[in-house]
Biotite code that builds the C-alpha atoms (Angstrom):
import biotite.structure as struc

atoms = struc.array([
    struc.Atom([13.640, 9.847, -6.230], chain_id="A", res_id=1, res_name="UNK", atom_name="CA", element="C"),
    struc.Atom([10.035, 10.229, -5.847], chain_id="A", res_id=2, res_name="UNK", atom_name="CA", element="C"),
    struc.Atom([9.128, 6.492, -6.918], chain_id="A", res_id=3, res_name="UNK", atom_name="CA", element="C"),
    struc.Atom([12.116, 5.067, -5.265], chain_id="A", res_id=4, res_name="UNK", atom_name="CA", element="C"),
    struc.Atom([10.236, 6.377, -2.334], chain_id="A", res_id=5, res_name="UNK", atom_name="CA", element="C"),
    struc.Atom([6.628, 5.349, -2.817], chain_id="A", res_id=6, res_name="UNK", atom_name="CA", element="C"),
    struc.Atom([8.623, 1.497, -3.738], chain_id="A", res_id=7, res_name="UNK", atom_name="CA", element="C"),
    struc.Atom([10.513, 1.656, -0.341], chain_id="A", res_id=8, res_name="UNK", atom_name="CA", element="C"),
    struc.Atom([6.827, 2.652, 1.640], chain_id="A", res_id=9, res_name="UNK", atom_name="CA", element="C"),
    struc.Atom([5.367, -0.422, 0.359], chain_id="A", res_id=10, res_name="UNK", atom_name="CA", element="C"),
    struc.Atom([7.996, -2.480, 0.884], chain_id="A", res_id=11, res_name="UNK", atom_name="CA", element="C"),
    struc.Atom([7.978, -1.197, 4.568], chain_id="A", res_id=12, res_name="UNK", atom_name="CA", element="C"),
    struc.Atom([4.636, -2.034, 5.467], chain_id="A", res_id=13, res_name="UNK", atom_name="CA", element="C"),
    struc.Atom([4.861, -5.460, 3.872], chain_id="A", res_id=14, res_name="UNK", atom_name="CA", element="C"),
    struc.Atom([7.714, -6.033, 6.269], chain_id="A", res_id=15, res_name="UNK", atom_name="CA", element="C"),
    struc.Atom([6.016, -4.415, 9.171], chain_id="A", res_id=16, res_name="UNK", atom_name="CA", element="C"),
    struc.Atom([2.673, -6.660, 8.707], chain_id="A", res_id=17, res_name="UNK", atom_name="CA", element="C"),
    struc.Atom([5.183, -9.687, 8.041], chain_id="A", res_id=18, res_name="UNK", atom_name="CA", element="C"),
    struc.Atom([6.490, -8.967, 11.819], chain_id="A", res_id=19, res_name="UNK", atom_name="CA", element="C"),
    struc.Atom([3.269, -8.189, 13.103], chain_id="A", res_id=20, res_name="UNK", atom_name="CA", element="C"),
    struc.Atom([1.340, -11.360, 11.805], chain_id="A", res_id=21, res_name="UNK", atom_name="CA", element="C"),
    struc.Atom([4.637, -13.137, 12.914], chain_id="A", res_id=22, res_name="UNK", atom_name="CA", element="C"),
    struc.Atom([6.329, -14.071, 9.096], chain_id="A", res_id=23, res_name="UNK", atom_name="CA", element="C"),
    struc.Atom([9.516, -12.623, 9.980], chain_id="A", res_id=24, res_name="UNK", atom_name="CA", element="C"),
    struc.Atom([11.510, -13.943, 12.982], chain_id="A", res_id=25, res_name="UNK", atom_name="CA", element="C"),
    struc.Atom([14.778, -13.703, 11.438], chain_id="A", res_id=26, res_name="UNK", atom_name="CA", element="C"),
    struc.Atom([16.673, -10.558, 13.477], chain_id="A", res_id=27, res_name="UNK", atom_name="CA", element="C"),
    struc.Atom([19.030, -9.594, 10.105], chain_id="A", res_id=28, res_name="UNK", atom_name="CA", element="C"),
    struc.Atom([15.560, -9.283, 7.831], chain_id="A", res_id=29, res_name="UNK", atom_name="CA", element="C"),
    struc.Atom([13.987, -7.448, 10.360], chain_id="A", res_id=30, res_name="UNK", atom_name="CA", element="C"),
    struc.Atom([16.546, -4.983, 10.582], chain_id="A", res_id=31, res_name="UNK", atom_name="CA", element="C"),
    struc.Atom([16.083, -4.135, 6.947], chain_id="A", res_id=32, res_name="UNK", atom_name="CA", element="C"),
    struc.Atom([12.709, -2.809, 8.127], chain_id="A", res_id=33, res_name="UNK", atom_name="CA", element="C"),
    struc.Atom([14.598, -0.401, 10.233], chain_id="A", res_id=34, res_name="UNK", atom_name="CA", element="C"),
    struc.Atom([17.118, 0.535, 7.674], chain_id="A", res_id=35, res_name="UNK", atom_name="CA", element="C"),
    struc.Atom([14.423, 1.089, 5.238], chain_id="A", res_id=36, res_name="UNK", atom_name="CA", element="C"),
    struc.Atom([12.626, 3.508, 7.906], chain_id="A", res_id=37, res_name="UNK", atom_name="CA", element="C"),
    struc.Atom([15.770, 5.607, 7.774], chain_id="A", res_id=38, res_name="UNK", atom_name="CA", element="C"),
    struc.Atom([16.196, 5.808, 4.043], chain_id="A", res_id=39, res_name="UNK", atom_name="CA", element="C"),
    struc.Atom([12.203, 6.418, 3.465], chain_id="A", res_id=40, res_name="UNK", atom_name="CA", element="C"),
    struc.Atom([12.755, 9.576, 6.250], chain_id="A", res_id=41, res_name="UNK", atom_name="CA", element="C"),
    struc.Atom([15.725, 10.776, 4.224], chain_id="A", res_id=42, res_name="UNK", atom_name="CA", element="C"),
    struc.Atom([13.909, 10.228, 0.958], chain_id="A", res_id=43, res_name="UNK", atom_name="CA", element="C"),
    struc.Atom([10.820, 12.039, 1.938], chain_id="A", res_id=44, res_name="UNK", atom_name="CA", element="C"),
    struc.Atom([12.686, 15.053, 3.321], chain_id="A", res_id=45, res_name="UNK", atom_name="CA", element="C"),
    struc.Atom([14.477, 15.178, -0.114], chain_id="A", res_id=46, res_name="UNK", atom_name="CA", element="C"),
    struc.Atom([12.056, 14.468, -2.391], chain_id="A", res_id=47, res_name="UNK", atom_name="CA", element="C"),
    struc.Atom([9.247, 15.962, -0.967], chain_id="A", res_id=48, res_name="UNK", atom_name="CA", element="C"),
    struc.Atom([10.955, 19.273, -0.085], chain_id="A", res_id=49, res_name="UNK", atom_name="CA", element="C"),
    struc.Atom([10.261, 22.827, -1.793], chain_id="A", res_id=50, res_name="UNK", atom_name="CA", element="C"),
    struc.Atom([9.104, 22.821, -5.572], chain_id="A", res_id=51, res_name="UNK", atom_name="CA", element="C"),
    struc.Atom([8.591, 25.692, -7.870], chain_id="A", res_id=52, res_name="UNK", atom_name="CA", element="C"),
    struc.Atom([5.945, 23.718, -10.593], chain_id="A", res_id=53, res_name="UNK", atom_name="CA", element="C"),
    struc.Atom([3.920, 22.283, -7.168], chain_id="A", res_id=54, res_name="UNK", atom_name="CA", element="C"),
    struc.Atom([1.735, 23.980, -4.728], chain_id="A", res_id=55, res_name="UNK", atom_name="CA", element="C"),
    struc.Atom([2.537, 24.038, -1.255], chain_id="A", res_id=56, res_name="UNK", atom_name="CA", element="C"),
    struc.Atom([-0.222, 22.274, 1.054], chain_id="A", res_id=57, res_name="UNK", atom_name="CA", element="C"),
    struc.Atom([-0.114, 21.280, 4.116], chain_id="A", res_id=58, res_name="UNK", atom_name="CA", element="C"),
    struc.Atom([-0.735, 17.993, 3.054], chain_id="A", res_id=59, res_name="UNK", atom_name="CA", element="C"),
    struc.Atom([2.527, 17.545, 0.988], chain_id="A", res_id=60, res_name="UNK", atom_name="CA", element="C"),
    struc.Atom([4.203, 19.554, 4.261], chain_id="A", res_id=61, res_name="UNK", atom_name="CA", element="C"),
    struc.Atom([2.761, 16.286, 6.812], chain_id="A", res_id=62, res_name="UNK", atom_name="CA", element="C"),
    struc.Atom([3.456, 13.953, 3.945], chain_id="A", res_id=63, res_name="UNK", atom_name="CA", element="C"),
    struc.Atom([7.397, 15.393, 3.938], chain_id="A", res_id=64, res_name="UNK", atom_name="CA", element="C"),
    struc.Atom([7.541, 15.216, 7.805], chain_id="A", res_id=65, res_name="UNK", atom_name="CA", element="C"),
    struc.Atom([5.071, 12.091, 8.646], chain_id="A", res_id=66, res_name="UNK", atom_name="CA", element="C"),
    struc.Atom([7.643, 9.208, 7.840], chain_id="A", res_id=67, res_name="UNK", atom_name="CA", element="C"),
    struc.Atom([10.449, 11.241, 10.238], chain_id="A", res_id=68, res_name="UNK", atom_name="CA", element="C"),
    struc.Atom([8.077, 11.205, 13.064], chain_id="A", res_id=69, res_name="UNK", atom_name="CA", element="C"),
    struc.Atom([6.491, 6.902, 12.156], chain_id="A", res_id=70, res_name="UNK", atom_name="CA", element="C"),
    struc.Atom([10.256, 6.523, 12.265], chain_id="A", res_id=71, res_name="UNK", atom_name="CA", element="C"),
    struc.Atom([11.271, 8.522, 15.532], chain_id="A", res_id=72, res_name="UNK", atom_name="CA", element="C"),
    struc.Atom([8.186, 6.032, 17.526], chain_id="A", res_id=73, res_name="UNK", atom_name="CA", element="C"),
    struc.Atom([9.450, 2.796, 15.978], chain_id="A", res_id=74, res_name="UNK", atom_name="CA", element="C"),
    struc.Atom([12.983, 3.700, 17.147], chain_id="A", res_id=75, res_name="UNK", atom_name="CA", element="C"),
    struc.Atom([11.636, 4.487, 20.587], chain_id="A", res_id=76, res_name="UNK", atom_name="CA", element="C"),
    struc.Atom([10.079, 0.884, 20.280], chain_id="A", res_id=77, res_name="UNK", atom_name="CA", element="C"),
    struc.Atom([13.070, -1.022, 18.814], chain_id="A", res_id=78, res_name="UNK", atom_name="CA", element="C"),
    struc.Atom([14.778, 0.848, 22.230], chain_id="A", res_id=79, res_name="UNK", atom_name="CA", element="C"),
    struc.Atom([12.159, 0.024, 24.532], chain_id="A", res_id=80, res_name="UNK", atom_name="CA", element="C"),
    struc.Atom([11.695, 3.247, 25.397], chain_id="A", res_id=81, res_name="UNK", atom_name="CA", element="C"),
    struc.Atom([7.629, 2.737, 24.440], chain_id="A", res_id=82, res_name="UNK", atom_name="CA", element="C"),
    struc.Atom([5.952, -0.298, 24.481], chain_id="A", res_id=83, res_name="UNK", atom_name="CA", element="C"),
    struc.Atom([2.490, -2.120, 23.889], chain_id="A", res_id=84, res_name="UNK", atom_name="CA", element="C"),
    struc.Atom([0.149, -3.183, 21.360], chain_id="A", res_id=85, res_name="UNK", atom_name="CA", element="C"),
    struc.Atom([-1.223, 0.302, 21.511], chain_id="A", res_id=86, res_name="UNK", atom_name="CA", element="C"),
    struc.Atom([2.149, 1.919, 20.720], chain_id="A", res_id=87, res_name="UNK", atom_name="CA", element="C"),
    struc.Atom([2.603, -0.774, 18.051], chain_id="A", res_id=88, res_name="UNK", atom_name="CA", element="C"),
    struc.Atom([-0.728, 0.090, 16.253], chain_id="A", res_id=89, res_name="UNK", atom_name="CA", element="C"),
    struc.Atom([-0.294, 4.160, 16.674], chain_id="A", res_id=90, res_name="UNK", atom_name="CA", element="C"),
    struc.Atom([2.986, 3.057, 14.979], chain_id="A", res_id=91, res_name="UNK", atom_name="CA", element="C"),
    struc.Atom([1.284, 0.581, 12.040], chain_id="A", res_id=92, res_name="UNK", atom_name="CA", element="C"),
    struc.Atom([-1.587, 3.625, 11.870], chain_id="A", res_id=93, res_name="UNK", atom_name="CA", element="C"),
    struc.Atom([1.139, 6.530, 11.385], chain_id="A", res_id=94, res_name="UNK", atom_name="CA", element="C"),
    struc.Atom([2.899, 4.252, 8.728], chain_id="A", res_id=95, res_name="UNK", atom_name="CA", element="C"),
    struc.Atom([-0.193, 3.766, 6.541], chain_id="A", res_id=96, res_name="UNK", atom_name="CA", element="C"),
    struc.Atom([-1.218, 7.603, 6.065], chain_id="A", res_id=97, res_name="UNK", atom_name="CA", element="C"),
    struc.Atom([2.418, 8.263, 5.111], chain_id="A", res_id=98, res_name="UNK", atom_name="CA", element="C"),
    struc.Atom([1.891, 5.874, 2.221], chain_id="A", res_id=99, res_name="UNK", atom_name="CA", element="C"),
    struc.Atom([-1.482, 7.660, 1.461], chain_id="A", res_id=100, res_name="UNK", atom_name="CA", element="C"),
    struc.Atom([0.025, 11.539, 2.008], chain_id="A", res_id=101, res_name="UNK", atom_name="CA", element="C"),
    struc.Atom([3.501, 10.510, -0.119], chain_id="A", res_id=102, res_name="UNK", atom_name="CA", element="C"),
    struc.Atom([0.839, 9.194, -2.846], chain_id="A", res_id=103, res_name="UNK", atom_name="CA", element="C"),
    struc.Atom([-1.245, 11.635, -3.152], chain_id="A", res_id=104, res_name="UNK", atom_name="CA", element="C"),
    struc.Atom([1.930, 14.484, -2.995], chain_id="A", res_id=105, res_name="UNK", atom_name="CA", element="C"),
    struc.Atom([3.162, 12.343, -5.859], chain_id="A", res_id=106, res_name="UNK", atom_name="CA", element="C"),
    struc.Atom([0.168, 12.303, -7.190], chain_id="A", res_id=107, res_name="UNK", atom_name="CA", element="C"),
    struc.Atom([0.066, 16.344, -6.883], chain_id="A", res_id=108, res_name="UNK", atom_name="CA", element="C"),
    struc.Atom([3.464, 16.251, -8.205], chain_id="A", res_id=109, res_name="UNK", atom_name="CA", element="C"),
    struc.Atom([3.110, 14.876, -11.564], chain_id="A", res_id=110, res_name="UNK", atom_name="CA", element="C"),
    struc.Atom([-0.158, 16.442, -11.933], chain_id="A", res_id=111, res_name="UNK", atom_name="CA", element="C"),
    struc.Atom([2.065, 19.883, -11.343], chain_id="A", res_id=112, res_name="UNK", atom_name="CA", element="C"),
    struc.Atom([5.197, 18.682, -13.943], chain_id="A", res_id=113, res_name="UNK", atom_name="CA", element="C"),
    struc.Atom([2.737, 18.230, -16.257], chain_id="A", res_id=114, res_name="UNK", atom_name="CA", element="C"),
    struc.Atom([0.715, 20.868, -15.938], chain_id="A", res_id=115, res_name="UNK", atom_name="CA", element="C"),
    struc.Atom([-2.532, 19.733, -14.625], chain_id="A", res_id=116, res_name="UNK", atom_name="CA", element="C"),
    struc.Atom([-4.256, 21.496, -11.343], chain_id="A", res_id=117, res_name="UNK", atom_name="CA", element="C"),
    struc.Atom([-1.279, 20.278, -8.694], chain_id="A", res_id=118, res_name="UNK", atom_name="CA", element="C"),
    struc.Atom([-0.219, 23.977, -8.637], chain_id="A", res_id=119, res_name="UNK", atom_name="CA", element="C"),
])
């Protein structure tokens, strides 16, 4: 679940610099990035959750709850409850260190499974 994850982040911020830089027009492909924003909340609840073999940081804890919270602002922007550039770039900014916290909890993860110094 974990890599299905960390393959769904990266395809999110393609799509989101796609939008921003103004390669996606198309309303149907852009709604994948919202659908995607949903499933990579879920995911990261899931898969990120408690663990027996792996420590519990707060770092894994913001990198569980961080894509819930980049998802709750770009629904407030898809609803125009929040706009602006600035709102779009605190957006863009809160999606790129949940790609770097999910990687480096995965990171911790398999360092933990395997028993490395994730613990």
């Amino acid at each position: 679940m974990l890599i299905v994850l960390r393959i769904a982040l990266y395809l999110q911020v393609l799509l989101g610099l796609a939008r921003f830089f103004g390669f996606i027009t198309n309303q149907r492909v852009w709604e994948t990035h919202i659908s995607l924003g949903v499933l990579i909340a879920v995911l990261a609840l899931l898969a990120l959750g408690p663990h027996p073999r792996v420590r519990r940081d707060g770092v894994r804890t913001l990198a569980r709850f961080l894509p819930l919270v980049t998802l709750l602002v770009g629904l407030a922007m898809w609803q125009g409850l929040v706009v602006g550039t600035q709102v779009v770039m605190i957006h863009m900014l809160l999606g790129l260190v949940s790609v770097g916290l999910v990687e480096r909890a995965a990171a911790q993860q398999k360092r933990a499974l395997q028993g490395g110094y994730g613990r």
